[in-house]
MARLO-412131 format. One line per field, with one value per residue: residue number from 1; residue in one letter; x, y, z of N, C-alpha, C in turn. Coordinates in steps of 0.02 Angstrom, whole numbers, plus 32768, in hexadecimal, padded with zeros to 4 digits. Layout:
REM MARLO-412131
num: NUM	... $
residuo: A	... $
nx: X	... $
ny: Y	... $
nz: Z	... $
cax: X	... $
cay: Y	... $
caz: Z	... $
cx: X	... $
cy: Y	... $
cz: Z	... $
//
This chain:
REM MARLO-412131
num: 1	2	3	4	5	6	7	8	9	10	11	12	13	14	15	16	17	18	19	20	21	22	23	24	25	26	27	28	29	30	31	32	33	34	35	36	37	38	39	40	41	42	43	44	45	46	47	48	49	50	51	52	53	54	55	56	57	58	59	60	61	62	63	64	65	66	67	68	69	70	71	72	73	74	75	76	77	78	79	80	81	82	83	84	85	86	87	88	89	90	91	92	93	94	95	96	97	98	99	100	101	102	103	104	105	106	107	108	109	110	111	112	113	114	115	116	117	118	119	120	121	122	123	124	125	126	127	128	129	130	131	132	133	134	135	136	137	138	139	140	141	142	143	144	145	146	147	148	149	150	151	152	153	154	155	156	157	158	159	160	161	162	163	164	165	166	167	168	169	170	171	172	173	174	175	176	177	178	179	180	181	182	183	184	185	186	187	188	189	190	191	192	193	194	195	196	197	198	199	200	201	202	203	204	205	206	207	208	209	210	211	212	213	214	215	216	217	218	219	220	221	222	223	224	225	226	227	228	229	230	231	232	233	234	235	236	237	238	239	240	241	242	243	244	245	246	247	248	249	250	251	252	253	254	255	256	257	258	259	260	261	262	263	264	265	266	267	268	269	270	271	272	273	274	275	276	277	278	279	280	281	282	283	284	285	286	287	288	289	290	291	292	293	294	295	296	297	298	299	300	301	302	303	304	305	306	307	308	309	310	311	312	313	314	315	316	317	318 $
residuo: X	X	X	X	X	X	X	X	X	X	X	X	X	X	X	X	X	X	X	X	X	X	X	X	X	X	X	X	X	X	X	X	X	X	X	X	X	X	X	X	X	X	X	X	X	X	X	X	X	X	X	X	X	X	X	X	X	X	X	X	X	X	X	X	X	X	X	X	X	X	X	X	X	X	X	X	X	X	X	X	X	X	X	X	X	X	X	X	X	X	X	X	X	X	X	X	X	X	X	X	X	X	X	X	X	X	X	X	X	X	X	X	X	X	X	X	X	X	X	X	X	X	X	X	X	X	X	X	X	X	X	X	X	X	X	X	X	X	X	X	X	X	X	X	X	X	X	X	X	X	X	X	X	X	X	X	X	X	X	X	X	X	X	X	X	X	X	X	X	X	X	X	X	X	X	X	X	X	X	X	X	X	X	X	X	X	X	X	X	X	X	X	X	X	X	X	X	X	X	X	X	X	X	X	X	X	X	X	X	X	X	X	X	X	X	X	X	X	X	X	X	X	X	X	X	X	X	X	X	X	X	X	X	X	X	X	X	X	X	X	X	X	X	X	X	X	X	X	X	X	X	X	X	X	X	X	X	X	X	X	X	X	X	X	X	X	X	X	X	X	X	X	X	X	X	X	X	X	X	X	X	X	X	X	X	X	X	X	X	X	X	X	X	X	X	X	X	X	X	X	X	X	X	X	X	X	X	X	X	X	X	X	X	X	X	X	X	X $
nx: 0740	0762	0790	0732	071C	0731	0791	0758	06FC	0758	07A4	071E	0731	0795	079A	07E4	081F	0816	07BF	0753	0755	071B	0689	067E	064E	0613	059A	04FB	04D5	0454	0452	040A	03E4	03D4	03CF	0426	0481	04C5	056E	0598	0570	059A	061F	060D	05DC	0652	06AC	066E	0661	06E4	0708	06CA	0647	0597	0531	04B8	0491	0433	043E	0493	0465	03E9	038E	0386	02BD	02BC	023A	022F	0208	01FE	0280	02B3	0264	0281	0301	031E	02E9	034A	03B7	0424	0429	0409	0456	043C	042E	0447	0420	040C	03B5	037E	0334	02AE	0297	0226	024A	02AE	0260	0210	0256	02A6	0234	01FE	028B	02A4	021E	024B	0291	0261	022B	027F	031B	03B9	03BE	03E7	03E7	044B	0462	04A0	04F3	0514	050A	04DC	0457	03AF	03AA	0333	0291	0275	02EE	0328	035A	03B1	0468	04CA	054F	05B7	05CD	05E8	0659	0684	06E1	0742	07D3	081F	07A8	0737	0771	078B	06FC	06C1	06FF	06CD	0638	065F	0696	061C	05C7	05FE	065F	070D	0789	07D4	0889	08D7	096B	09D9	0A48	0A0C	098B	09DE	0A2B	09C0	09A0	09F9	0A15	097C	0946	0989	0967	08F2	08F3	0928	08DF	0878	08B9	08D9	0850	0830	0873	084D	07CE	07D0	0810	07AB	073C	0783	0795	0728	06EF	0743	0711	06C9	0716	0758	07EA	07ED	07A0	07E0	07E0	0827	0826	0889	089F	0904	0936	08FE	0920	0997	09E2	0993	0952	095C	09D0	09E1	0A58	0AD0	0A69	0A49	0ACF	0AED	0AA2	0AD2	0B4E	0B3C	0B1F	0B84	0C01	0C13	0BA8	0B4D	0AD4	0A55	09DE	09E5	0A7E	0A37	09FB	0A4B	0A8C	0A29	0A23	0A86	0A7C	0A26	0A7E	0AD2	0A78	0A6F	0AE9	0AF7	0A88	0AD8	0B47	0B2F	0B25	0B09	0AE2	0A9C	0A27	0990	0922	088F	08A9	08CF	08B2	08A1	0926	091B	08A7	08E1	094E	08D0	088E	0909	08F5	087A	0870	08EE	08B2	0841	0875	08C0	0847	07FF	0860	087C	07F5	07C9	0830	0822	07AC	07DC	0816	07C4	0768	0723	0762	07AA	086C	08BB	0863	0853	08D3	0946	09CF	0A20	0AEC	0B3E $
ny: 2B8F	2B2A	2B82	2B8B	2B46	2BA3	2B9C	2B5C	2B94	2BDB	2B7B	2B62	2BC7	2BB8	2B8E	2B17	2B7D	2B19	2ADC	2B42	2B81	2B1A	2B00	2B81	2B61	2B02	2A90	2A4D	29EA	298F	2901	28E8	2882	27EA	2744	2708	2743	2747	273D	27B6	27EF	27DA	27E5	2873	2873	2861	28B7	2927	2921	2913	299C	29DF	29F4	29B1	2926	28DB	283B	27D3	272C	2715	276B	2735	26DF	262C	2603	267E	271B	2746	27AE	2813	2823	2867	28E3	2904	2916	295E	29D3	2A09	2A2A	2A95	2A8D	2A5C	29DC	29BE	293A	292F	28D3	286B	27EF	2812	2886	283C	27FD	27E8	27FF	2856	28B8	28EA	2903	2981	29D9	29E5	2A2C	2A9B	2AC9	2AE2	2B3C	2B9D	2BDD	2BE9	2C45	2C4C	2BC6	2B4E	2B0E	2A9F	2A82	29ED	29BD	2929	28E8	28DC	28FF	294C	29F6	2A0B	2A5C	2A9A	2ACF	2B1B	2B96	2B9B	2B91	2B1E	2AA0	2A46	29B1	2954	2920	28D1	285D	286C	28BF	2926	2970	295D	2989	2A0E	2A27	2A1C	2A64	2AE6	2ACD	2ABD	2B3D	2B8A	2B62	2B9D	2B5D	2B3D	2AE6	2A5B	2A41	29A2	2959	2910	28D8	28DF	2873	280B	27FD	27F8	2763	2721	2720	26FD	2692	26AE	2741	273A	26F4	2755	27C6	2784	2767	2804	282D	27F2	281F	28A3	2890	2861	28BB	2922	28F7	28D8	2959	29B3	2950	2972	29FB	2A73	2A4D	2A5D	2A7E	2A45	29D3	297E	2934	28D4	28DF	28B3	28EA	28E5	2867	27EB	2804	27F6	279B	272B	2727	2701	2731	27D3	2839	27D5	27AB	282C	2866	27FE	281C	28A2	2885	282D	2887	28B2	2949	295E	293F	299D	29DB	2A5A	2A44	29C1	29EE	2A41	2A08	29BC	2A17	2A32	29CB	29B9	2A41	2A15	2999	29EA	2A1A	29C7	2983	2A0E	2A0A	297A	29B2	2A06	2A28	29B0	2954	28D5	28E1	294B	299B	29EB	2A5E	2A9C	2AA5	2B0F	2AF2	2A6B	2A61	2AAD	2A41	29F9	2A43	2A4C	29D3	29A0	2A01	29D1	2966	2966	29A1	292F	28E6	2912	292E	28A2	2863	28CF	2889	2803	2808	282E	27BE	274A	2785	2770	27E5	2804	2809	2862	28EB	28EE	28FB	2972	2990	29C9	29C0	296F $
nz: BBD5	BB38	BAB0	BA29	B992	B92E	B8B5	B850	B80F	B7B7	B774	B736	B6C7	B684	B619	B580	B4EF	B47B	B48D	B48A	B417	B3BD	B3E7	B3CD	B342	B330	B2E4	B2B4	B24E	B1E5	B176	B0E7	B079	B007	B00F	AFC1	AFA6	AFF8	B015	AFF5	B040	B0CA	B0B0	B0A2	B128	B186	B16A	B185	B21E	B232	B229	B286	B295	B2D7	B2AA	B246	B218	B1E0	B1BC	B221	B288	B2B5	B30E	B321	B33F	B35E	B322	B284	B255	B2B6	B2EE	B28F	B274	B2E6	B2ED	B280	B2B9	B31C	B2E0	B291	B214	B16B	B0FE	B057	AFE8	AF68	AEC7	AE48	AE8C	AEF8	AEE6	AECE	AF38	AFB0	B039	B038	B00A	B067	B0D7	B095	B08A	B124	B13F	B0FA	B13D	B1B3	B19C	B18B	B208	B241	B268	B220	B21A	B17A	B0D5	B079	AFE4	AFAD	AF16	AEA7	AE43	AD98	ADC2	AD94	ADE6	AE5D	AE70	AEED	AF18	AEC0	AEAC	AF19	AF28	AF0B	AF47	AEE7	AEC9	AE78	AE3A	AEA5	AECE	AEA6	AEE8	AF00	AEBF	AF2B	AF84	AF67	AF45	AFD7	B03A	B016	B025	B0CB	B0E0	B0BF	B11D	B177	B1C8	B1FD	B1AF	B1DA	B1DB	B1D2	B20E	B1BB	B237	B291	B28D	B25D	B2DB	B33C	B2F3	B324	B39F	B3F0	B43C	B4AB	B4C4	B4E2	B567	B59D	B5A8	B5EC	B692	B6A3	B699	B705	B77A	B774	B7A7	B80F	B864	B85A	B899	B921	B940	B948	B9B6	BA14	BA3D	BA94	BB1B	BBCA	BC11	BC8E	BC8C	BC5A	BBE6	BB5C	BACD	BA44	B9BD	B95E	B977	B948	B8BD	B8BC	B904	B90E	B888	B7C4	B7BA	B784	B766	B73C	B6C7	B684	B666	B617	B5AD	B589	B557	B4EA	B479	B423	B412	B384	B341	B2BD	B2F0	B30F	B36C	B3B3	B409	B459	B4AA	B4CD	B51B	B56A	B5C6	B5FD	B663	B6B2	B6E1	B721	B784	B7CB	B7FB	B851	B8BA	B8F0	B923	B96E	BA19	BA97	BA38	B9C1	BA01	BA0E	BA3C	BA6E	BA8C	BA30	B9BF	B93E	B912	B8ED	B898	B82D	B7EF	B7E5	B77B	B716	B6EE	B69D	B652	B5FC	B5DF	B591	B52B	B4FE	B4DC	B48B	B421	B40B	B3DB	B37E	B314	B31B	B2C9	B254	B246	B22F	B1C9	B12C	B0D0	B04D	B062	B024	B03A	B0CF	B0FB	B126	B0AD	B0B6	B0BF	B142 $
cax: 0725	0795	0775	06FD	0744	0729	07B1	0730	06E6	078C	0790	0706	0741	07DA	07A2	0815	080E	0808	0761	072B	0741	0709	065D	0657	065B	05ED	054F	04EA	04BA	0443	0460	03D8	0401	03D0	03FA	0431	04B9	0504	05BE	05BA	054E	05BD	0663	0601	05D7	0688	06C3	0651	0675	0730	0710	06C7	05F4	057E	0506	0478	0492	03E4	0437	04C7	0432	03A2	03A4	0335	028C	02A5	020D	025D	01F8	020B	02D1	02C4	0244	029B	0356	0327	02D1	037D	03F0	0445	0434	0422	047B	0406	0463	0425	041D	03C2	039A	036F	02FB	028F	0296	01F8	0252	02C4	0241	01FD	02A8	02B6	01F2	020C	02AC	0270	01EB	026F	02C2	023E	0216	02D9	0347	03FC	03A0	03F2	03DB	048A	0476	04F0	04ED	0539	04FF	04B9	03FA	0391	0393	02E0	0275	0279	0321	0344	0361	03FE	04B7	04CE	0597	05CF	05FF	05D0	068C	069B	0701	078F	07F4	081F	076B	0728	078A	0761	06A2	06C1	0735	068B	0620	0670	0687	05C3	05A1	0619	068B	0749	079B	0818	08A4	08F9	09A2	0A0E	0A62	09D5	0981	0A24	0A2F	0992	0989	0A2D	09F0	0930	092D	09A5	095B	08B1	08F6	093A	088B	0841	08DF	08DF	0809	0811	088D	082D	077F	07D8	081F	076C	0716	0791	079E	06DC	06E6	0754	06ED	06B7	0726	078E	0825	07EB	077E	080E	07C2	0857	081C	08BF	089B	0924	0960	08EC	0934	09F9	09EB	096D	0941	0996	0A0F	09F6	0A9C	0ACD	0A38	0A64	0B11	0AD2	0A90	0AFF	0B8E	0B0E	0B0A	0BCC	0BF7	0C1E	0B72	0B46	0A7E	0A4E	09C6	0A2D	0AAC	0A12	09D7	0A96	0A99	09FE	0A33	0AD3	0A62	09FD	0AA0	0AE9	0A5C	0A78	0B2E	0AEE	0A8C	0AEE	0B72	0B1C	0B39	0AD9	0AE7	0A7B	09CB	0971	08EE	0841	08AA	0915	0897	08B6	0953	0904	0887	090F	0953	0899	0886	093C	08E6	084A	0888	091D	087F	07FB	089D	08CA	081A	07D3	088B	0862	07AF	07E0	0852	07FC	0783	07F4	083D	078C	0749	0731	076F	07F3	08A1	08D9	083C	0864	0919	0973	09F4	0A93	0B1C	0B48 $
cay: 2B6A	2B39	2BA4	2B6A	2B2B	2BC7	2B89	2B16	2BC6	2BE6	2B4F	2B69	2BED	2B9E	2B3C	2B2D	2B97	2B0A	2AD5	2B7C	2B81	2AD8	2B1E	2BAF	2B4C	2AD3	2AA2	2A0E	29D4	2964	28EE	28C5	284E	27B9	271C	26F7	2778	2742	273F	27E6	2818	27C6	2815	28C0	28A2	285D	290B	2961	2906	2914	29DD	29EF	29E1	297B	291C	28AF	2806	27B5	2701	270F	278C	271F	267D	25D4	2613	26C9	272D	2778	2811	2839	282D	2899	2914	292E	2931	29A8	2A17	2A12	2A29	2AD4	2A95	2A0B	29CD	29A8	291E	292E	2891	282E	27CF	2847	28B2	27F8	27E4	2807	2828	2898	2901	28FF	2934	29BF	2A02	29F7	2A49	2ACA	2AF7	2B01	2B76	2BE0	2BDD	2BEB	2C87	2C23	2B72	2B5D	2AD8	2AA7	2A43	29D2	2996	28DA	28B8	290D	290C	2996	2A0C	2A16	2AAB	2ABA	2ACB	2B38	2BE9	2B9B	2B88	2AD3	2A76	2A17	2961	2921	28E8	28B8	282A	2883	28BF	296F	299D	2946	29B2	2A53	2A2B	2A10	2A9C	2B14	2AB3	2AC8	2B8F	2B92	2B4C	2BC0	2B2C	2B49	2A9B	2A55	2A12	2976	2950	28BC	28D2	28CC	2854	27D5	27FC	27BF	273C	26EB	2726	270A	2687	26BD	2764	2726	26E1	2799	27DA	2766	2795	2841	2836	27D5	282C	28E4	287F	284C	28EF	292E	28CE	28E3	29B6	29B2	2939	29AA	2A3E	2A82	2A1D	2A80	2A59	2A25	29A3	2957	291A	28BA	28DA	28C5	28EF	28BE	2825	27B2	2816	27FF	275D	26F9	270C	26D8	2768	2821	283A	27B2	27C5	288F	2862	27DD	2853	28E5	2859	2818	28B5	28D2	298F	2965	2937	29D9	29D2	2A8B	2A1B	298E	2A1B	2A62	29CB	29A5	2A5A	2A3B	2993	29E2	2A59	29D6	297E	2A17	2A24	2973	29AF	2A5A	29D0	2957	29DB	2A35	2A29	29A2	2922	28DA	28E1	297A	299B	2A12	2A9E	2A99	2AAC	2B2E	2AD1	2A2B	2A79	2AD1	2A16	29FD	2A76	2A4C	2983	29A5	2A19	2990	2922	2989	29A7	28FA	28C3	294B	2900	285E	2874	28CA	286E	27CC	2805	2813	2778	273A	2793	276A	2828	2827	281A	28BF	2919	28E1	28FF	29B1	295F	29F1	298F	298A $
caz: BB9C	BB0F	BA73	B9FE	B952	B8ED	B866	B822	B7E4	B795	B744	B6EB	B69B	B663	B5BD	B53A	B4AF	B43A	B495	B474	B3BC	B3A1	B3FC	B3AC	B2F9	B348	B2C2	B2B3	B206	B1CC	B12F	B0D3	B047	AFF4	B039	AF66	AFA6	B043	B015	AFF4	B090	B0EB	B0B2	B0BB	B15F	B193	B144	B1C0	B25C	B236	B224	B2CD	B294	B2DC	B263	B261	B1EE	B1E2	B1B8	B265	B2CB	B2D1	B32D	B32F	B36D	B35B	B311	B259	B249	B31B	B2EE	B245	B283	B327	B2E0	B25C	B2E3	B340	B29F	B284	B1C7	B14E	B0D2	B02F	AFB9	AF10	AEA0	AE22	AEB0	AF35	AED3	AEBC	AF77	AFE3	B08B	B036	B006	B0B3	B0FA	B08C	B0B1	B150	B145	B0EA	B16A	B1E1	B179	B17F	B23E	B281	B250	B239	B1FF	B134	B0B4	B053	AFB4	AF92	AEC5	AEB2	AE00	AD70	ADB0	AD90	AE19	AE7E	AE6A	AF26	AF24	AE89	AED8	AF3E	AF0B	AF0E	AF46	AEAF	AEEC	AE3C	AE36	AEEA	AED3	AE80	AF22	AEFB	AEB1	AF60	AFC9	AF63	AF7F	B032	B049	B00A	B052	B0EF	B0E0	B0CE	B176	B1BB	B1EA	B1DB	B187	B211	B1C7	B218	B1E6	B1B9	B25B	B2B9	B263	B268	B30E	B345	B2F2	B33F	B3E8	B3F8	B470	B4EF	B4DC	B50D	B5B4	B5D5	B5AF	B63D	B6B7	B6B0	B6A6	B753	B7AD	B770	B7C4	B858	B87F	B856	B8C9	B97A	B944	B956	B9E5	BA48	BA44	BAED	BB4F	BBD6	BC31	BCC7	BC80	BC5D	BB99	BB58	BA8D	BA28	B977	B93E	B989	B914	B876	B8AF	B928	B8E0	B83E	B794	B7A5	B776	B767	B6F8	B683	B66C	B644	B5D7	B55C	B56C	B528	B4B3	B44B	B419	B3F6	B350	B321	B2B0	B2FC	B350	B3AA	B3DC	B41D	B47B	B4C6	B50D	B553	B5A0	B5F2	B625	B684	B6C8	B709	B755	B7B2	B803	B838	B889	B8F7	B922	B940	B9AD	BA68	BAA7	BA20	B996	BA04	B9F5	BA75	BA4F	BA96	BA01	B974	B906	B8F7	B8D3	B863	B7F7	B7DB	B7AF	B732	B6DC	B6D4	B694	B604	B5E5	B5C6	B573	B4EC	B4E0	B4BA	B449	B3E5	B3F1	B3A3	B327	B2E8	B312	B2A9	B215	B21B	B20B	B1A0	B0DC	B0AB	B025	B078	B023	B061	B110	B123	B111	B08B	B0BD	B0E4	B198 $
cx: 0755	076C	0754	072B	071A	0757	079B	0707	0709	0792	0766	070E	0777	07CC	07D9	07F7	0800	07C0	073C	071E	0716	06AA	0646	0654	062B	05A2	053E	04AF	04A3	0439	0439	0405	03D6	03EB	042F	0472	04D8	0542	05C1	059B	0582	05FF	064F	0600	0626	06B5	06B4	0666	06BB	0735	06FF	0668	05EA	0550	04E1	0486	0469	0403	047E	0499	03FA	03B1	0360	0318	028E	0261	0252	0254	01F8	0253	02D5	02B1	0275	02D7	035D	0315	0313	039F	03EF	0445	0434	043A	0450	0450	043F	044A	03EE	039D	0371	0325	02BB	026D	026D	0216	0297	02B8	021C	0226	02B7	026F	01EA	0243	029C	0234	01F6	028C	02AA	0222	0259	02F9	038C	03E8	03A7	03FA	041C	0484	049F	04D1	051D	053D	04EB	0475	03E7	0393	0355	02CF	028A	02B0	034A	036C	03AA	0438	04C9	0539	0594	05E8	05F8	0621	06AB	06C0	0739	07A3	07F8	07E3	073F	073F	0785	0725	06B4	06CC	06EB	064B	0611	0679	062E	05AF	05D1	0657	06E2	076D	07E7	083C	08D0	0934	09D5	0A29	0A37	09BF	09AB	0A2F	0A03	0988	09CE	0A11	0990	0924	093D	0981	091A	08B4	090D	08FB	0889	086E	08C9	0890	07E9	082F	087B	07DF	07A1	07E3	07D8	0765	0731	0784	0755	06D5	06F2	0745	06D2	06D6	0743	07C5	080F	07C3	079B	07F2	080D	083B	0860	08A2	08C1	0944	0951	0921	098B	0A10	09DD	0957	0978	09CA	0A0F	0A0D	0AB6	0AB1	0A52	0AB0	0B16	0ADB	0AA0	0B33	0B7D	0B1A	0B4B	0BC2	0C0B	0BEA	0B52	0AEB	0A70	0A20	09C8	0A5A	0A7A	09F9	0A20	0A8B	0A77	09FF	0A64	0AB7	0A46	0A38	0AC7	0ABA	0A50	0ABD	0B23	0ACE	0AA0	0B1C	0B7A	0B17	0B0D	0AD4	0AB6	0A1A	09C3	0941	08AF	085C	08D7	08E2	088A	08F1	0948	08D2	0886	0928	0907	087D	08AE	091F	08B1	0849	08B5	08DD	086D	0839	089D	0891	0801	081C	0860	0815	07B5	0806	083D	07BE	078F	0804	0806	0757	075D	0745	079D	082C	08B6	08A3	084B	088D	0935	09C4	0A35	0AB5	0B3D	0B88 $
cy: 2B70	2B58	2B8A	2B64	2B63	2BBC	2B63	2B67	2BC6	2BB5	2B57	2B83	2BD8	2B74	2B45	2B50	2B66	2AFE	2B1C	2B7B	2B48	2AE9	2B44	2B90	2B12	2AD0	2A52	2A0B	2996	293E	28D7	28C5	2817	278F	26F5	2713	2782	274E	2788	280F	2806	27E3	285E	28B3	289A	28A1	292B	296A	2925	2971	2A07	29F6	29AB	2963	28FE	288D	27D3	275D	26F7	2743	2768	26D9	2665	261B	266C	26E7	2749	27B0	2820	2843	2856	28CE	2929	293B	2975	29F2	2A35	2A2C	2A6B	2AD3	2A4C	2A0A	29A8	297B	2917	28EF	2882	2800	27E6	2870	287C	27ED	2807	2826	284F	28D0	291F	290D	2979	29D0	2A19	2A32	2A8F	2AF6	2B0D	2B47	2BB9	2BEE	2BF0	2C00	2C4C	2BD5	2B70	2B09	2AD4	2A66	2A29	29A1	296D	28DC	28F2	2911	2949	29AF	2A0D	2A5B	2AC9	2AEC	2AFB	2B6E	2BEA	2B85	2B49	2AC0	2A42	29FE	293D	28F4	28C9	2875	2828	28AF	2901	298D	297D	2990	2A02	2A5C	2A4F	2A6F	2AE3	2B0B	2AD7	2B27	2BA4	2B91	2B65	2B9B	2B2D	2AFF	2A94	2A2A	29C9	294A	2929	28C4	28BF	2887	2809	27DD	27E1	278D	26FD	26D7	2716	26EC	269F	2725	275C	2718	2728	27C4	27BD	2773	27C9	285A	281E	2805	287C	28E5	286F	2899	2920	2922	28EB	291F	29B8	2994	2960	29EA	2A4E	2A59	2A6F	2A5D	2A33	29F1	2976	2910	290E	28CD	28E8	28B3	28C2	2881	27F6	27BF	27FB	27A9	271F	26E5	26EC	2711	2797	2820	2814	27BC	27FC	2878	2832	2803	288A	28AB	2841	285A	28DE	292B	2984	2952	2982	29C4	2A16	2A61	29E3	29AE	2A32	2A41	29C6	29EA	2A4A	29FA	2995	2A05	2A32	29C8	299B	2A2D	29E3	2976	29E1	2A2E	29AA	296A	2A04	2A24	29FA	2951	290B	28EA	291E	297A	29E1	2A59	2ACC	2A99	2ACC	2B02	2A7F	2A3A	2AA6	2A86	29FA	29E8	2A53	29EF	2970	29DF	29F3	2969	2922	2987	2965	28DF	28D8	291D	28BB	2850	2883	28B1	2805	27C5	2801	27E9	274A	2748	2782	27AA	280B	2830	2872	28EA	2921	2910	2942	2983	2990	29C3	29AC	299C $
cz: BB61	BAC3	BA3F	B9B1	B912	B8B0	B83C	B7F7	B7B4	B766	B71C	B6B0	B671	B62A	B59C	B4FD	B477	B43F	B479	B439	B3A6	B3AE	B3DB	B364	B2F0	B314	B2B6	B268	B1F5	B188	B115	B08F	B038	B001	B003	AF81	AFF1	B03D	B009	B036	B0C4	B0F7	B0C4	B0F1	B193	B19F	B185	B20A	B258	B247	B25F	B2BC	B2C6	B2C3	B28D	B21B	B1E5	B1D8	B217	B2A0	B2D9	B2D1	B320	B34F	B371	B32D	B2DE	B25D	B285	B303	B2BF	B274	B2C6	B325	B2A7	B280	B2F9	B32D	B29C	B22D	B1A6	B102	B092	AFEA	AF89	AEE7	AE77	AE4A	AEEF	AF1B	AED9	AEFC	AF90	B02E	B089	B040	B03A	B0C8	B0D1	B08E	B0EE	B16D	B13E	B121	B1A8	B1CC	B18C	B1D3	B260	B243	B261	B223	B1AD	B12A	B08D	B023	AFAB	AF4E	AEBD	AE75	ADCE	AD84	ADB1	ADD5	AE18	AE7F	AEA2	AF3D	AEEB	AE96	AF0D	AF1F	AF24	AF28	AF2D	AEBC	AEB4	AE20	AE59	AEEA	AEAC	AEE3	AF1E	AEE3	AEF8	AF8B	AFAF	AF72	AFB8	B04C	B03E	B023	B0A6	B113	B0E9	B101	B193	B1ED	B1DE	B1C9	B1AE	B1CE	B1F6	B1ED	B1F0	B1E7	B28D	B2B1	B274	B2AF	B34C	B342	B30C	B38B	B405	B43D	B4BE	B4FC	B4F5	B555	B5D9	B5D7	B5ED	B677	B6CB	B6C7	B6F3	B76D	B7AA	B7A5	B7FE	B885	B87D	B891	B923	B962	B95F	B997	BA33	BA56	BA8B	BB28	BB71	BBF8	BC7E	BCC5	BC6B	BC16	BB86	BB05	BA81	B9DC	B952	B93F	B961	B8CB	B86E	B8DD	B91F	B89C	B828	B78E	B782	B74C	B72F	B6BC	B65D	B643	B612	B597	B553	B53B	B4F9	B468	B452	B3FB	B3A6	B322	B30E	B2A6	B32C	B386	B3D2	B418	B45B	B4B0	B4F5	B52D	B58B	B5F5	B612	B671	B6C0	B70C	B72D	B798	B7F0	B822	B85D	B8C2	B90A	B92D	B972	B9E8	BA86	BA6E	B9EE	B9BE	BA2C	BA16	BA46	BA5F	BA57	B9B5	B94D	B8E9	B8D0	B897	B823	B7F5	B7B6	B77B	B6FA	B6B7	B6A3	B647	B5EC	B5BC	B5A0	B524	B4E1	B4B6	B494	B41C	B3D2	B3D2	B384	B2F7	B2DE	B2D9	B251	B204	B215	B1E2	B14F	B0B8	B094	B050	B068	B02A	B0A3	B138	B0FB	B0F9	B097	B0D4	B123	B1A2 $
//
């Protein structure tokens, strides 16, 4: 019997550290606001997203036909925290003050569940609300008093403030589409190799199971090989980006592991008896990926978001 595919254990273990951090930093904040005060809910929650949160945006979370208070009540249950926007307009607002009551009574039911004013305007602070240390956005539309908020803000919830930097940034946005097609590449030929490794499980030799892993990934598909070397050449060494730099290493890796097989004795197809070795190509495809696309989200997210350019972008020169 051929050996059972214990490197799919191993794999698991293998995340990337950035997944890790990003996890451990992981908090989901709900924005209650006034709808008077969208543009700035909006950039806050841009801010958030970009920082690695996940929110709740009552005019982009609730669709046609949704129930409101089922989507409040059950996103604030969810929420690690919400975000209270103080206004002349907000204080006025009835399903403010039901978002922060509610909140509130989370507060008091879940150890780790915190309320974070955020002050826009001059309005009076709320009684409710007196007893907490408020983040001063009252000149949020000056760029450097924006990104000090934030920046405290952000320390509060425990969140560390990625920066993402004009190299990046510019680098993306030359590349977006062609890196999208190496996304779906590298995402098929990680599901194909999936699929036979699993297929070929309990075969033995005398059953004479023909599974070649790899033959779709190197024969048929859109080319591995190509792709990988795509985007190592994509990302010159003279681009001063550590995660750029990190990303080519890792695609380097990747594509050394597509020479150890089709170097190896026997030729590019890869049989079920051969899968540690096919499932160390994998691994190196499937972290190639997981990096590319955690990039490309975040930085997709800056170039649509309304934040302040110089909040955005780490302004050192490259």
């Amino acid at each position: 019997m051929a050996t059972a595919r214990k490197s799919k254990k191993d794999l698991a273990g293998r995340k990337s550290t950035t997944a890790q951090t990003n996890l451990s930093t992981l908090r989901r904040i709900f924005i209650s606001h006034s709808m008077r005060d969208e543009e700035f809910a909006r950039q806050l929650d841009a801010t958030l997203l970009s920082n690695g949160a996940q929110t709740f945006l009552a005019e982009r979370d609730i669709q046609v036909g949704d129930s409101i208070p089922e989507r409040i009540y059950g996103n604030i249950e969810i929420a690690t925290g919400l975000v209270y926007i103080i206004s002349s307009h907000s204080i006025q607002s009835r399903w403010v003050q039901e978002e922060l009551s509610i909140a509130k009574m989370r507060e008091k039911q879940s150890l780790g569940f915190r309320i974070f004013p955020v002050l826009i305007d001059d309005a009076e602070l709320p009684l409710s609300v007196l007893h907490l240390k408020y983040a001063d956005f009252r000149a949020w539309r000056v760029s450097q008093s924006y990104r000090q908020a934030c920046l405290e803000l952000l320390e509060a919830m425990n969140i560390v403030p990625r920066s993402v930097s004009r190299a990046d940034l510019q680098w993306y946005a030359t590349n977006a589409e062609i890196l999208r097609d190496i996304d779906r590449t590298i995402s098929d030929a990680a599901g194909q190799l999936d699929g036979a490794l699993d297929a070929s499980q309990g075969a033995t030799p005398d059953q004479h199971v023909h599974y070649c892993p790899t033959k779709y990934v190197f024969e048929e598909g859109p080319g591995i090989v190509t792709t990988l070397e795509t985007l190592t050449g994509m990302i010159n060494k003279s681009i001063k980006s550590d995660r750029l730099q990190a990303l080519r290493d890792k695609s380097q890796e990747a594509l050394s592991s597509c020479e150890t097989i089709t170097s190896y004795p026997g030729g590019r197809r890869r049989g079920y008896e051969d899968y540690d070795l096919v499932d160390q190509l994998l691994w190196h495809l499937k972290e190639t990926r997981n990096m590319l696309r955690e990039l490309r989200m975040e930085l997709e997210i800056t170039l649509l978001s309304t934040v302040p350019v110089n909040f955005m972008l780490d302004v050192r020169p490259n």
